[in-house]
VOGU-3710 file (C-alpha; in Angstrom, 3 decimals, decimal comma):
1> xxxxxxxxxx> 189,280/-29,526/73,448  191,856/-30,255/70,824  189,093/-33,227/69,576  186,394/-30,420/69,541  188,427/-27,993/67,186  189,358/-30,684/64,782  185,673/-31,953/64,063  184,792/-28,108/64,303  187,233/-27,885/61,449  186,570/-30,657/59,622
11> xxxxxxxxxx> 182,491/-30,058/59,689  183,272/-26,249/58,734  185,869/-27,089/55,843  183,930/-29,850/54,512  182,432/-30,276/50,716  178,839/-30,252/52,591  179,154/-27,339/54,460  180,966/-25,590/51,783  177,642/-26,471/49,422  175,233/-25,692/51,847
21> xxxxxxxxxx> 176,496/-21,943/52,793  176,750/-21,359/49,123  173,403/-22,324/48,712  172,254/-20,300/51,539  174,438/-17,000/50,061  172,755/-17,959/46,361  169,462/-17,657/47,546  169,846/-14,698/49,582  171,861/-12,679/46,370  168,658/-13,887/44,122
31> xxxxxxxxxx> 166,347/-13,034/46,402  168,287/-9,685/47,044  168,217/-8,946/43,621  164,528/-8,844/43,095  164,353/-6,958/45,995  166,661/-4,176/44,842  165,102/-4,248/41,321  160,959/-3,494/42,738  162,240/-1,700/45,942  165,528/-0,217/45,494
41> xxxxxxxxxx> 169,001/-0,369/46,444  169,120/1,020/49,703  165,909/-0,795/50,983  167,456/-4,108/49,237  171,200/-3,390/51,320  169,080/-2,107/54,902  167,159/-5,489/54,544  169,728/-8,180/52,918  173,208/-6,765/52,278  174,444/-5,046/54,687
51> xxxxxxxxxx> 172,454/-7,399/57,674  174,297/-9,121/60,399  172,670/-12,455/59,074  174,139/-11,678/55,897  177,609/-10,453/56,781  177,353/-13,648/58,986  177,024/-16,237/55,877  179,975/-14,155/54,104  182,057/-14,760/57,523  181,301/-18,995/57,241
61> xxxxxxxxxx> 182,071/-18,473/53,641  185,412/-17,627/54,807  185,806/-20,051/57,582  184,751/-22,495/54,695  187,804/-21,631/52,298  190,290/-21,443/55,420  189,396/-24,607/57,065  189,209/-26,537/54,288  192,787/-25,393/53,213  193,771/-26,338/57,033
71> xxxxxxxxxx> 192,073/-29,630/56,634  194,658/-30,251/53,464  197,754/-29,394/55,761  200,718/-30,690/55,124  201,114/-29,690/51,918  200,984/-31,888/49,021  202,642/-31,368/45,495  199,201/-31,707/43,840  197,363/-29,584/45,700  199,406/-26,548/44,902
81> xxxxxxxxxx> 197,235/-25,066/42,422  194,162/-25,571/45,548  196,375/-23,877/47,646  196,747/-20,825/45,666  193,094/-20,727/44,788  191,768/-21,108/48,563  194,770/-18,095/49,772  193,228/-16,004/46,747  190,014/-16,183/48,018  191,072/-15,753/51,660
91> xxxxxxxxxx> 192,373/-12,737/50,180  189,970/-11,514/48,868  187,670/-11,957/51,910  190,360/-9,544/53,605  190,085/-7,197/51,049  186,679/-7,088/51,464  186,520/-6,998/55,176  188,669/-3,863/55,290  186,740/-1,908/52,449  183,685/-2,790/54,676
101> xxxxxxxxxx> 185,483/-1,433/57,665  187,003/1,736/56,318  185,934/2,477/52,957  183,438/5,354/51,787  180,877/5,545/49,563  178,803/8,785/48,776  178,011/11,179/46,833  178,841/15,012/45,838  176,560/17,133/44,205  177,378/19,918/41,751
111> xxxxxxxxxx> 175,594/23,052/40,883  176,668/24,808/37,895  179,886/27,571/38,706  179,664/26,838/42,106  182,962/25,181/44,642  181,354/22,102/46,242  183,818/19,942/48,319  180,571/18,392/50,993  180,626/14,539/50,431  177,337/12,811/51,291
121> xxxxxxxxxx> 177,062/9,496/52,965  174,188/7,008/53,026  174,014/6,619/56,808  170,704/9,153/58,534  171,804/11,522/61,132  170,041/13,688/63,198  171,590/17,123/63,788  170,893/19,301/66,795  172,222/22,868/66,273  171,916/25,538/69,158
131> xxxxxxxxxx> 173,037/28,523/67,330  173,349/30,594/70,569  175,747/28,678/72,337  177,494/27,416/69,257  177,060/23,589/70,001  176,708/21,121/66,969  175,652/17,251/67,830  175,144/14,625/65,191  172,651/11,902/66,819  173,673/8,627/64,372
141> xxxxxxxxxx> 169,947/6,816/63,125  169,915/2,859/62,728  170,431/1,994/59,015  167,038/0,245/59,315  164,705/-1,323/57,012  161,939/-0,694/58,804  160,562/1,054/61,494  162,544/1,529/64,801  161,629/2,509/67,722  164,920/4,692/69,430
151> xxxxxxxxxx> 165,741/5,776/73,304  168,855/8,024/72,140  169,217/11,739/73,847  170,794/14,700/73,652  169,925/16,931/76,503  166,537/17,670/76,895  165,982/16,447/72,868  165,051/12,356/72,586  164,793/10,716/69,308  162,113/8,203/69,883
161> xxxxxxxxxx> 161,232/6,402/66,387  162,733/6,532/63,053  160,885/5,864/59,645  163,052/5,097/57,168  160,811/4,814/54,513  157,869/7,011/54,711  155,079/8,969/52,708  153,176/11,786/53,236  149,651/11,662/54,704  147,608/14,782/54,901
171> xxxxxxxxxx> 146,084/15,642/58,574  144,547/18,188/59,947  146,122/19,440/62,915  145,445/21,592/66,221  147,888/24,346/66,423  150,530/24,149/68,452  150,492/27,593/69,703  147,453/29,437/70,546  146,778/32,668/67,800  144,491/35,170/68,936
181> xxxxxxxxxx> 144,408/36,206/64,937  141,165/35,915/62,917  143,261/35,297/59,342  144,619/31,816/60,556  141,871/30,072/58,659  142,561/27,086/56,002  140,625/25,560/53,157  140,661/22,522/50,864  138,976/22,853/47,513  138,610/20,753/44,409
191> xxxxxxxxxx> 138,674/22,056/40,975  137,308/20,431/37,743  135,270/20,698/34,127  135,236/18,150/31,847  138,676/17,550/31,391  140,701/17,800/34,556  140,008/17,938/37,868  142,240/18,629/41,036  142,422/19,388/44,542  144,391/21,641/46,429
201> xxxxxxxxxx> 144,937/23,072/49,669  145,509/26,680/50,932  146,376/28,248/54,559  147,174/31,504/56,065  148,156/29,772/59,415  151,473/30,863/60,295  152,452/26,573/61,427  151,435/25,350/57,684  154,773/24,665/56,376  153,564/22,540/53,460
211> xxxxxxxxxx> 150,545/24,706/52,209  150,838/28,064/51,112  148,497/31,134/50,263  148,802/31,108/46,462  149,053/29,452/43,497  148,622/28,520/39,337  146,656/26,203/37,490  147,992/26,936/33,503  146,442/30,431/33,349  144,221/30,563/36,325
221> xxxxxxxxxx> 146,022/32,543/39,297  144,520/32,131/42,932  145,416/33,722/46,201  143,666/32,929/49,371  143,396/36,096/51,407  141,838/36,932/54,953  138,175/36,131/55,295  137,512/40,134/55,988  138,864/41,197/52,471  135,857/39,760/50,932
231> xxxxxxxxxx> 134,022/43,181/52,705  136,072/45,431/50,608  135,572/43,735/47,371  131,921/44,345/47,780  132,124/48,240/47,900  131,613/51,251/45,689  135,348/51,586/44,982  135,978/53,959/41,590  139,707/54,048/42,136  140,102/50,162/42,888
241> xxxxxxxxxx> 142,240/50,260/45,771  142,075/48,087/48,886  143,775/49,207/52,183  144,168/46,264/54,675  145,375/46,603/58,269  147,567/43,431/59,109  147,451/44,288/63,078  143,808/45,181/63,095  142,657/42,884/60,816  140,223/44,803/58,769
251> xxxxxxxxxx> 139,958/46,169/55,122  138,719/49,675/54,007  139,058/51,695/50,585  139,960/55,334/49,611  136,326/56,014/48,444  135,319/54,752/51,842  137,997/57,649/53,531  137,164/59,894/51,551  140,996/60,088/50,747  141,738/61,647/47,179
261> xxxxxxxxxx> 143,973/59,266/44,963  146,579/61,523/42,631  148,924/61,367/40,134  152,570/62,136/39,361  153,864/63,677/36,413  154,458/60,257/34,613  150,854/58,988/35,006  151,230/56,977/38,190  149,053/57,213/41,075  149,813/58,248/44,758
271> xxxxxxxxxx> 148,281/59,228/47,940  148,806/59,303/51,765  147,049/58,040/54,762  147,661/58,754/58,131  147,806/56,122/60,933  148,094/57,223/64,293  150,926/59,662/64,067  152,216/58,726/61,209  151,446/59,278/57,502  152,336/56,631/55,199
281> xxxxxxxxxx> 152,622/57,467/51,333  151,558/54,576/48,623  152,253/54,122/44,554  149,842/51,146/44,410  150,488/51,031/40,565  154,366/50,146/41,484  154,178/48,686/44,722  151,675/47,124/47,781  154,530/48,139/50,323  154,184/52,065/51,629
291> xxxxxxxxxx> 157,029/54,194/50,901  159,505/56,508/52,731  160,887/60,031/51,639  163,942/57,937/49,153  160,660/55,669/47,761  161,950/53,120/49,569  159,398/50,363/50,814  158,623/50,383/54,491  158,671/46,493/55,532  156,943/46,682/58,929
301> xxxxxxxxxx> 154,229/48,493/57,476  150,964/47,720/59,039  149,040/49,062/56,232  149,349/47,543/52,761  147,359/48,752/49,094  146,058/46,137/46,729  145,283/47,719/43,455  142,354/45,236/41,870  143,168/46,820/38,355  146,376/44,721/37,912
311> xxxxxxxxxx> 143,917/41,613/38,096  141,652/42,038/35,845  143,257/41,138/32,012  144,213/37,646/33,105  142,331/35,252/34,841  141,985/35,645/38,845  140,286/33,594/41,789  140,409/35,724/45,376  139,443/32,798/47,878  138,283/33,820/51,276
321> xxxxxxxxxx> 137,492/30,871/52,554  133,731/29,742/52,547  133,635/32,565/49,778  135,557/33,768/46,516  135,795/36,985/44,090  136,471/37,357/40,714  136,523/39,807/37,791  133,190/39,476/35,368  134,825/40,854/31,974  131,201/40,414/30,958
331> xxxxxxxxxx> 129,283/42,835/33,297  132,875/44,614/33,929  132,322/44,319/37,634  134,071/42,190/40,422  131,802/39,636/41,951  131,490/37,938/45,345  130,353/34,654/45,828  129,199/32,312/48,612  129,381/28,432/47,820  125,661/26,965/46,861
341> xxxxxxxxxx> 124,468/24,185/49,889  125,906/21,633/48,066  129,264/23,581/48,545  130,062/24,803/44,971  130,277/27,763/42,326  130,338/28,046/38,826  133,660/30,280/37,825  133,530/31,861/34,555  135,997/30,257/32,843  136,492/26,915/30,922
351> xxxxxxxxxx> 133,203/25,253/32,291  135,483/25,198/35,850  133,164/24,010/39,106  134,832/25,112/42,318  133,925/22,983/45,304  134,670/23,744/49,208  135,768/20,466/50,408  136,784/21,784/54,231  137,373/24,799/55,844  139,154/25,494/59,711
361> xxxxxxxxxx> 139,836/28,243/61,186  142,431/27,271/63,551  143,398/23,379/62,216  146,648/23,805/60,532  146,947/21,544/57,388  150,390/19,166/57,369  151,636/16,090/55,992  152,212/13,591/58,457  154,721/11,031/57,896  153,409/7,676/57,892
371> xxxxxxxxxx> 156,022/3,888/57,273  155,758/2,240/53,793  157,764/-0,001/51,758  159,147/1,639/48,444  158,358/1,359/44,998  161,539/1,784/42,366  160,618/3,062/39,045  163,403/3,166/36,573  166,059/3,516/38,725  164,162/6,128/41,114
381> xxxxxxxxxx> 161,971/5,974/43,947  158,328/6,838/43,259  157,290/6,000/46,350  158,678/5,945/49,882  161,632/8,635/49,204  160,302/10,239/52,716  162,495/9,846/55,907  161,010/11,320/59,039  161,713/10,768/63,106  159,867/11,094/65,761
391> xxxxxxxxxx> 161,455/13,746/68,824  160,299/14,627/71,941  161,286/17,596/73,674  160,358/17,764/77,453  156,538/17,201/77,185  155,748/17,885/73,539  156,574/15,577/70,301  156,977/16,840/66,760  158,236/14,689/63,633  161,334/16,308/62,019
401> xxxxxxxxxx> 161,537/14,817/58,399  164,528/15,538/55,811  162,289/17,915/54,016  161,435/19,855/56,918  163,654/20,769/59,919  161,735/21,759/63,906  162,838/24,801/65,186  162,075/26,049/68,241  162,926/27,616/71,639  164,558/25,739/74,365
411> xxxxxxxxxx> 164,528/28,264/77,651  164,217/30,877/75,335  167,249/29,923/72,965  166,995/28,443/69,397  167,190/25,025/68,732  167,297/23,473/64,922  166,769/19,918/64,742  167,594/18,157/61,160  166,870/14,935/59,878  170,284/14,476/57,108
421> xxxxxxxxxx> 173,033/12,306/55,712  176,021/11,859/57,591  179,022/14,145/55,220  182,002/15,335/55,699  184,474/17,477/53,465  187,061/16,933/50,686  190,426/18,862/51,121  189,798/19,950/48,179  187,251/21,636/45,591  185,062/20,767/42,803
431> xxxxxxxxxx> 183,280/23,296/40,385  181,044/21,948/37,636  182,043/24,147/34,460  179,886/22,600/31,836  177,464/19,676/31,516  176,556/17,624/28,231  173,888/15,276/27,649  173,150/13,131/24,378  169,453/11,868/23,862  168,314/9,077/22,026
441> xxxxxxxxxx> 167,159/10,067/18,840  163,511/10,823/17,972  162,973/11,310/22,177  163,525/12,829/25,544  165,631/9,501/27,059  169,215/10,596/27,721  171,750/8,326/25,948  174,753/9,771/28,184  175,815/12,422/30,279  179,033/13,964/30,906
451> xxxxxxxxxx> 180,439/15,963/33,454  183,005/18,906/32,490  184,787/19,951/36,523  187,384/21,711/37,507  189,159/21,061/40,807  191,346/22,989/43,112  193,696/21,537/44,927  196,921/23,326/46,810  199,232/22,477/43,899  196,689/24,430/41,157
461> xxxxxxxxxx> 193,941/24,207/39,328  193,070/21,086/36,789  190,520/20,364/33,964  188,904/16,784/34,054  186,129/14,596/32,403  183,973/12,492/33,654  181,194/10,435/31,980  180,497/6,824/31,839  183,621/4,263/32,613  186,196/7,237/32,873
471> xxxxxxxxxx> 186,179/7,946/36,399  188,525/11,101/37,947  190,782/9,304/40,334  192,234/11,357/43,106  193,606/11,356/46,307  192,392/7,928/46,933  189,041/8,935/45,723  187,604/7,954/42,825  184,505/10,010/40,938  182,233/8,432/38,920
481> xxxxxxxxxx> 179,509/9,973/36,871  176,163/8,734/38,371  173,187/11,230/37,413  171,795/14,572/37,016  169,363/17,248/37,843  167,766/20,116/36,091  166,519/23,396/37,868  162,709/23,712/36,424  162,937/27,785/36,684  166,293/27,908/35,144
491> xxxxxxxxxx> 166,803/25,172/32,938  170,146/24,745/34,193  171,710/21,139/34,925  173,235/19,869/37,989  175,538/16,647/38,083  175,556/14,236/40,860  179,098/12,273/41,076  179,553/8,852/43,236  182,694/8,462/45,267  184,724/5,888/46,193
501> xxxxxxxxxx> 187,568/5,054/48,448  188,305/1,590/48,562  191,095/0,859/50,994  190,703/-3,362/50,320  190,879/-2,673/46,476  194,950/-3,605/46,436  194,149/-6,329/48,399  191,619/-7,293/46,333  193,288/-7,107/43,224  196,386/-9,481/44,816
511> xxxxxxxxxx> 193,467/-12,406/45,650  192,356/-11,559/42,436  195,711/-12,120/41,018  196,377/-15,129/43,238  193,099/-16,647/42,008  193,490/-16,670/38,619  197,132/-18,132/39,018  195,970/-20,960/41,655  193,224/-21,731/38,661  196,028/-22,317/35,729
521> xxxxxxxxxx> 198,421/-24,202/38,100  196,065/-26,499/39,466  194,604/-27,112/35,585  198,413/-27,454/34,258  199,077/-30,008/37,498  195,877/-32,153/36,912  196,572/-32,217/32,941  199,970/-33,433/33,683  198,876/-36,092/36,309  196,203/-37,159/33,511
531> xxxxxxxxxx> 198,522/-37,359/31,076  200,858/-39,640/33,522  197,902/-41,891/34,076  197,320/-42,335/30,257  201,255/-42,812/29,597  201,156/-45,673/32,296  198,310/-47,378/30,826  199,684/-47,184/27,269  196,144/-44,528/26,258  198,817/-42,337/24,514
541> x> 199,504/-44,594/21,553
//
């Protein structure tokens, strides 16, 4: 056994092995840094730097140094400065070892004037909260490159695949629960003249989550409404009021009532309807909502006005499916419109040619999630920035993503199921009081950014800064500036700090240390021993 060790050692702290496991580690860095520069950093440490192959070449790396300092045992005067050097890099292996096992790395975000302390990690969780019993479980993900397949339950909730990378993939699905509704109906269109063209989606089914019921195109506004609204749009209607009827689905107008529209003393229109037993008052030039005695609006209102005056001065598309109305300024009329057999219309402004591209009346419209390997673009993802997983939940399967949490009844309590990072929170607070940011002349391209933060801690309140290679260290935490954000409706920007904790660094720094002093002793030793050699063969003179 004793034999075995020895040539164990001996192979393992030999020059060849000691060249051939740097090799290895060279080519997997290089090839790791290609990969991080087209795919991006986390894809890059998922598939190369944070592997068990790769952790395993690091660990013969360091059976490599402390063999072959074993292998030099006793020691010998000359080998000092080898000594040194081989403890410094044992060292620093240590270091490293412990800032793998216990270290953090994450990040905080901060919105302007508002206390933050939630550090996030880089490891995917999935979080099952059951609001009415007041249970919380976090269900840990594989830090995968690729796509895993998973057996890991809580209760009657399995996670059974995990896409770390994804994209979105439009489908048209069934609905998961039966609606007995007519105005569930969804429709994909396309939009063009001779200079742009685009296609868009829009649903009134109550399970499209992605796809809504309105939207703008510069100064085109469009609203998909219920297919039986088209009816009303078609009538003799000199005041210009709709009435719809959410729970019975149908559309009617006050000419068609007979009911007579008035005015208050400031010029604004009003009138009552009665439904059932009970009368519901409407200012449809204020509000769609019906009102109570205090002009307050009545939510759970089945009955709702739409006043078609306060679309006619700007541009307005009513879609209603396999049909669409619109204002003619020209003939100072509304219009109604069924799509041609070929399945378009001319609209009336900018050359635009509207064409039906689908239309269901129950499919719901959804991105599916579907695995792909991402693309980095200047230091962001442009494709692949899309995690989803696959659950299954007695009999049925739905994909929770991290842009969209399931919710849903479990024996008739509420279950929310969230694909997220794994966090956890400072003892302490961070509020972002003021961010600057310095272009490059002549363009958009920010030069720097700073960070302006105030933090509250138990002792007070202090005033840091934080831009490029002036971290805020404390606590054992150290903040670094590492990007930005900008709200597009306020303008306002957002900072995004990295932090560190970095139990090894000490330990580090002493290897570090010991390294650099190994590296002069053993030069100073071998200069001296050169200069013997020359002295004895008289090379001095």
């Amino acid at each position: 056994m004793n034999n075995l060790y020895n040539k164990i050692e001996r192979t393992i702290g030999g020059l060849k092995f000691a060249v051939f496991i740097i090799l290895i580690f060279s080519l997997m860095m290089t090839i790791g840094t290609f990969v991080e520069s087209y795919y991006g950093t986390d894809f890059a440490n998922r598939i190369i730097y944070k592997t068990p192959f790769f952790m395993g070449i690091q660990f013969f790396m360091f059976l490599s140094i402390l063999f072959a300092t074993f292998v030099r045992l006793p020691m010998k005067k000359r080998l000092y400065g080898f000594y040194v050097i081989h403890t410094g890099l044992i060292v620093i292996g240590v270091g490293s070892f412990v800032t793998y096992i216990a270290g953090i790395d994450g990040t905080i975000h901060l919105p302007p004037m508002t206390p933050t302390r939630q550090i996030v990690l880089n490891d995917d969780v999935i979080e099952v909260v059951m609001p009415d019993d007041n249970k919380r479980a976090s269900l840990n993900l594989p830090y995968a490159a690729l796509t895993k397949d998973l057996d890991v339950k809580y209760g009657d909730i399995e996670v059974i695949k995990y896409l770390p990378f994804a994209e979105k993939v439009l489908s048209w699905e069934n609905e998961l629960a039966k609606t007995n509704s007519p105005n569930t109906h969804s429709s994909q269109y396309n939009i063009a003249n001779d200079n742009v063209a685009e296609d868009f989606i829009l649903s009134l089914h109550p399970e499209s989550y992605d796809f809504k019921a309105s939207m703008t195109m510069g100064l085109l506004n469009i609203t998909y409404l219920p297919k039986a609204m088209a009816r009303c749009f078609t009538l003799p209607n000199k005041d210009k009021l709709i009435l719809w009827n959410s729970v019975e689905s149908v559309c009617t107008t006050t000419e068609e009532l007979g009911i007579k529209v008035q005015k208050t003393s400031t010029g604004k229109r009003f009138f009552a309807i009665k439904n059932g037993e009970t009368v519901y008052s409407f200012l449809p030039d204020l509000s769609p909502w019906a009102m109570d005695p205090d002009l307050r609006p009545i939510q759970n209102s089945p009955i709702r006005v739409f006043s078609m005056e306060l679309f006619e001065e700007k541009p307005h598309l009513f879609l209603f499916g396999e049909r669409a109305a619109f204002y003619d300024k020209d003939e100072k009329k509304w219009l109604v419109q069924a799509f041609d057999n070929k399945k378009q219309m001319e609209l009336p402004w900018m050359g635009f040619t509207l064409t039906l591209l689908q239309h269901h009346d129950k499919k719901v419209p959804t991105y599916l999630p579907k695995a792909t390997l991402p693309i980095q673009k200047n230091g962001q993802l442009i494709k692949g920035d899309f995690k989803a997983a696959r659950v299954k939940i007695r009999d049925n399967e739905y994909w929770v993503t991290n842009e969209r949490p399931v919710s849903l009844l479990i024996d008739a309590k509420k279950v929310n199921i969230y694909l997220t990072k794994k966090s956890f929170m400072l003892p302490f607070e961070f509020t972002l009081s003021r961010f600057k940011m310095e272009k490059d002349p002549g363009t958009n391209s920010p030069a720097s950014y700073e960070s302006f933060v105030d933090l509250f801690t138990d002792s007070g309140t202090s005033n840091h800064h934080i831009y490029m290679n002036n971290p805020l260290k404390y606590d054992g935490f150290t903040f670094y500036q590492a990007s930005y954000s900008q709200d597009p409706e306020t303008g306002q920007y957002s900072s995004t700090l990295s932090v560190n904790v970095d139990q090894g660094r000490p330990i580090k720094y002493l290897g570090s240390l010991l390294l650099v002093l190994g590296s002069i002793w053993h030069y100073a030793l071998n200069n001296r021993s050169r200069k013997k050699e020359n002295d004895i063969l008289g090379l001095d003179s």
